[in-house]
Each structure stands twice: as structure tokens, then as C-alpha cells.
N, C-alpha and C positions, 0 to 999 in steps of 0.2 A: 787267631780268634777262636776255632772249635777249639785248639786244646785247654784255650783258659777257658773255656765252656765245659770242657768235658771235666779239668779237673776241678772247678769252683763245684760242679753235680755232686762230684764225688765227695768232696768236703762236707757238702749241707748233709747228701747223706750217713757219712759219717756220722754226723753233730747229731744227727737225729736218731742213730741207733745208739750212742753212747747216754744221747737224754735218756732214751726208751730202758736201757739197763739203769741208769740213778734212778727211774721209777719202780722199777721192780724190787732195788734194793730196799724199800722204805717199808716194807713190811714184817720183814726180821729185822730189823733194825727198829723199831716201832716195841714189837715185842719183847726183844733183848732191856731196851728202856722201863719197860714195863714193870719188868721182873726185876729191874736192878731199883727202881722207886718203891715198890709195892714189896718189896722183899719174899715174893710168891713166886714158885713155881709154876709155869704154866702149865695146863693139863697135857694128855699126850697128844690129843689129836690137834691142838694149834703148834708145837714141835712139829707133828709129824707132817705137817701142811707146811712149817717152815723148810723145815728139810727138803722135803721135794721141790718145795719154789726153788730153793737154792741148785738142787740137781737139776732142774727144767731150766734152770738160768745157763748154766753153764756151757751150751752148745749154740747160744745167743749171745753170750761174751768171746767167744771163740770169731763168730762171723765179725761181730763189731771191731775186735783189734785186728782181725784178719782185716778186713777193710783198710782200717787206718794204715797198716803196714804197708799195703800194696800202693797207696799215696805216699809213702816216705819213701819204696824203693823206687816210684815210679821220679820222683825227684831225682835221688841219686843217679838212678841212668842216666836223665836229663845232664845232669852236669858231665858226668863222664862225658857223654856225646860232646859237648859242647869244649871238654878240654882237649878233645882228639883232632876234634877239628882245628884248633890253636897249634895246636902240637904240629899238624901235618899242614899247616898255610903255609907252609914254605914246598912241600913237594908237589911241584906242578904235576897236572893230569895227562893224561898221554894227548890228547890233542895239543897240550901247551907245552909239551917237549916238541914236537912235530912243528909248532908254529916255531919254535927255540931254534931249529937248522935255519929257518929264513933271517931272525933276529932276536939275538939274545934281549933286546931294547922290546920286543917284543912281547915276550913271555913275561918280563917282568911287568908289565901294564897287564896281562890277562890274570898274572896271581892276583896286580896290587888289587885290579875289578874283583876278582871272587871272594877274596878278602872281605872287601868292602860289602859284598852280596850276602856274605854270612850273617850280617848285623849281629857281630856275639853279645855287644853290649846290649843292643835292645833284649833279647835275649837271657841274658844272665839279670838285669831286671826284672824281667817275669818269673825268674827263677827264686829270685830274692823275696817276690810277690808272696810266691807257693810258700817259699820256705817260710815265712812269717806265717801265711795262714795257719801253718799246718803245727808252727809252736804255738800259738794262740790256744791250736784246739786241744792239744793235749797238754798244756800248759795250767788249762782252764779246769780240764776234767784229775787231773792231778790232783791241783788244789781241793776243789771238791769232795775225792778220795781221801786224802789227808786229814782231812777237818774231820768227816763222816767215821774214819777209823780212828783220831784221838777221840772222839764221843762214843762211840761203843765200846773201845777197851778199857775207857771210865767205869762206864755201867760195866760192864763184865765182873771188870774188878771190885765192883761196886755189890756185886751178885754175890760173889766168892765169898766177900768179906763177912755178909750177911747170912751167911751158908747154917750157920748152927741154927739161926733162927726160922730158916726158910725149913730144915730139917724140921725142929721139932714144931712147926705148927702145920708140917705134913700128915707127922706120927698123930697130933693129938686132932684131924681132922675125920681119923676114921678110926677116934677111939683106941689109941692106942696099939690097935692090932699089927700097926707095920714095925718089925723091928729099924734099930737105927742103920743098922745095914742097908735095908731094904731102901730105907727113907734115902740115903746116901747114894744109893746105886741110882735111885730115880733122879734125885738131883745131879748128878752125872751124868746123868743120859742130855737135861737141861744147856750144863756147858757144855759137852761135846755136839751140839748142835752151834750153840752162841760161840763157839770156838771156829767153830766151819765158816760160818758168818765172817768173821772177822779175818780168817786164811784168805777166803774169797776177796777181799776191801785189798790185803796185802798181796797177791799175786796181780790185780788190775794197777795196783800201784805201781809194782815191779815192772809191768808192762808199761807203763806209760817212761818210767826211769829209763827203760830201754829207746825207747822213740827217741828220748828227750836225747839221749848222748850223743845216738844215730845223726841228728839235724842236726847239732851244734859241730860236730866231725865234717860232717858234708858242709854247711854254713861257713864255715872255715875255708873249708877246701874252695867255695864259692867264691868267695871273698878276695884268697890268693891269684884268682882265675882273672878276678874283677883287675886286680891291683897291675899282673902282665898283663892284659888287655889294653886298659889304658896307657899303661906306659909304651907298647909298642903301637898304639893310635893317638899317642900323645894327645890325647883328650880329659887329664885327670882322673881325680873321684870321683865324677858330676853323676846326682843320683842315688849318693851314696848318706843320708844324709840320716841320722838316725830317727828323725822324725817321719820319715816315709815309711817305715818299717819299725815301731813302737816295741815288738816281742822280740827282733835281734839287738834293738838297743846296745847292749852289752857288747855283745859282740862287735859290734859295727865299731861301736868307741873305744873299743881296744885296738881295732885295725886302724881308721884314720889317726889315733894317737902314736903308731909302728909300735904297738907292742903283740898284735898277732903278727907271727911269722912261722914259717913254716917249719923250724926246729922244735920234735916234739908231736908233731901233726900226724906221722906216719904213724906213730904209736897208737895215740888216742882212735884215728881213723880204724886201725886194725882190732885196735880193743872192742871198738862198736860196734864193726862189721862181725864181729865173733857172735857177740853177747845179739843180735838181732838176727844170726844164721840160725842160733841156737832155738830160739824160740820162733822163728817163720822162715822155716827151710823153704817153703817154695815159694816165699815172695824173694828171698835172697838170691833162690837160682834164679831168676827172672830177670834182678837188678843184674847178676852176671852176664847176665846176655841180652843187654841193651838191642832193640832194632838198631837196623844203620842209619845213619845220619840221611844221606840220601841226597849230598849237595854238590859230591863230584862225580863231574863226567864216567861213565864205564869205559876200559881198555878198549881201544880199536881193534879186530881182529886183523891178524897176519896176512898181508897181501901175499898171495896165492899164485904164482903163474902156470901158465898152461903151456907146455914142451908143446913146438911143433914136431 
């Protein structure tokens, strides 16, 4: 219960510095519209307030996707632990080798208990949980991105187009005195602002494309986990139902239809694991180095004897 407490925190938090950047955005994007209806150049000093919004922004959309990252690796861990533990349900703990001299009928009743004590299945349900929230949220803020950058690369281009007239009703604003040059350098200075603008729309894009791959890699991975789970607790897909989980949809109904399978996985897994080391080296080493599970017994130390 705390961790779905700790990670649902982390989500709303998330959601609410990712809202806090689409609010920041709507002021150069405002202006950008401006200039692309009005066919005017804005003066220097609302540039020169856009541009620094945009450089003040920028160590504020670093925390925000920092954020989100460390909820995506902090999934991935999750599953890893959870598939090691699957992986090692067969090698008994030293106390259950020890019970294994008195009776091999034994040992096998303390795996089949600890087994049973793992609940992976409940487990990898809550992971399934995460995993939906966390395509929801960057799923959400994507779309948003997309829509926001096909409307300012309109006006942009809508600016551009307009460009000889935005010139000359520069030059004949102050009489003529600015040559066309001059007029041209100043309306340059215009785009290479509303160009920044739109870099910035295309890099948080780029970042959410990177998330999105990351989940659907891991999701997979999840899914495959689900699929031996069940089959060696012969309990089914129960749970698995794409209506409980609405954002992996897709996914879900490619696996109960057998057409996810793991030919193919390793690739895309490695492709994403790249492309997300690349761009959040330290939440990646972190995802490397899951804590431990923490569900089997420590080694007994070596009895000792004392020489008379």
C-alpha cells in the first residue's frame, strides 16, 4: 500500500509540473500567432521577454521529464525484481537445503510456501496499474505537444510567408530610414526566436517518444512475465482484461490474441534502454541497480567448532 501511495504522489506530481510547463508555453506561442495573423513584427523587448521565458523554462522542463523518468525507471526495476524472483523460485534458501537432508518432500512444500508468499501475480497487477498510469500521462502530454507544434509551425510558416510584407511595413514605419537589409536582419532576429520556440515543442516531444517506447518495451516484457506466471500457477490471464487497463489496450490485445511473443523483444527492449540511457544517464543507472527484492532468507553462517 505505501508504494502505491508513494508512486500514485509521484504521478499527480508529475502531471502537475508537466501542466505548470503547458502553462508557461502559451506566451510565446500567443505571440508567435500574433505575428503570423497580424503580419507584424513584434517589437524587441516582447522577443526579448520571449526568449528568456524560453531560457527560464528550460531548467524547469529538465526537472519535469527528470521526474517522469525516474517513474518509468522506477517501473522497470520493479519488473526486473519481480522477474528474478520467478527466475530463482526454484532455488531453495539455505535454510530449505538444510530442511532438504531431513526430507526432499520437504523442501519442496517450503519452495511451493514461498512461491505462494511472493504473490507475483498480485504484484505484476500493480505493475500493470503503474504502467497504464504512467502511458496515460505521457501519452496525454504528447498529444497536447503535437497539436500545440502543428499550430505554431502553421503560423511560423504563416510568418515567413508574409515576410516581404512584414519587411516593408517595417522600413515604411520609420520613414523609410531602415534599409532592406536592416528590415530583414530585424525580422530574423523574429524567427530565430519563434524557431526556438518550436525546437523547444520538438525536443519535449522527442522526450515523451522516448518514455513512450521505454513502457511499451518494459509492458511487454511485463506481459511475457504475466503469461509464465500463470501458466506455472495455472491460474490463467485472469486480470488481464483490456478494459482494466484502457492506455495498454493495444498491447494487452495482441498478447491474449498470442500475437505478442518474445521474438523480437530483446531488440526493441535494448533499442529503448539506449535511447532513455541516452537522454537520463542517472535515472538509467539507478534502473541498473534495482534494490533487492528482500523475500529470501540470508545464508546461515558456517558452524564453527572449538578444538579441545
Amino acid at each position: 500500500m505505501a508504494g502505491e501511495q508513494l508512486f500514485d504522489g509521484g504521478i499527480e506530481r508529475a502531471g502537475d509540473m508537466l501542466r505548470a510547463m503547458r502553462k508557461a508555453f502559451e506566451p510565446p506561442a500567443a505571440l508567435l500567432a500574433e505575428a503570423a495573423a497580424d503580419r507584424v513584427l513584434p517589437d524587441e523587448a516582447r522577443l526579448a521577454a520571449a526568449e528568456e521565458r524560453l531560457g527560464a523554462m528550460a531548467p524547469d522542463v529538465r526537472t519535469a521529464e527528470a521526474a517522469t523518468a525516474r517513474l518509468v525507471a522506477g517501473l522497470a526495476a520493479e519488473i526486473a525484481i519481480r522477474r528474478s524472483e520467478f527466475d530463482t523460485r526454484e532455488r531453495p534458501t539455505r535454510l530449505e537445503r538444510l530442511t532438504g537432508h531431513v526430507s526432499k518432500a520437504a523442501i519442496r512444500r517450503r519452495i511451493e510456501a514461498r512461491w505462494r508468499r511472493l504473490g507475483l501475480p498480485g504484484h505484476l497487477a500493480e505493475l500493470l496499474r503503474r504502467a497504464d498510469l504512467l502511458v496515460d500521462l505521457v501519452k496525454a502530454e504528447r498529444d497536447i505537444l503535437l497539436a500545440q507544434r502543428t499550430k505554431s509551425e502553421g503560423d511560423l510558416l504563416a510568418f515567413l510567408d508574409g515576410r516581404p510584407y512584414v519587411i516593408g511595413k517595417l522600413r515604411s514605419e520609420i520613414g523609410g530610414a531602415m534599409t532592406r537589409v536592416e528590415a530583414s536582419r530585424h525580422t530574423e532576429r523574429g524567427v530565430s526566436v519563434f524557431q526556438g520556440f518550436i525546437d523547444a515543442l520538438n525536443g519535449r516531444v522527442g522526450t515523451c517518444n522516448v518514455f513512450l517506447h521505454k513502457l511499451m518495451a518494459d509492458t511487454e516484457d511485463l506481459l511475457i512475465l504475466h503469461q509464465a506466471i500463470s501458466e506455472t500457477a495455472r491460474q490463467g490471464d485472469e486480470g488481464l482484461s483490456p478494459e482494466l487497463f484502457p492506455n495498454l489496450a493495444p498491447e494487452i490485445g495482441r498478447f491474449t490474441e498470442g500475437m505478442l511473443t518474445v521474438r523480437g523483444l530483446d531488440r526493441r527492449r535494448d533499442h529503448a534502454d539506449r535511447a532513455f540511457a541516452e537522454r537520463f544517464p542517472a535515472e538509467a543507472a539507478a534502473e541498473a541497480r534495482p534494490p533487492k527484492a528482500g523475500l529470501r532468507l540470508p545464508a546461515l553462517p558456517q558452524p564453527r567448532f572449538l578444538r579441545s
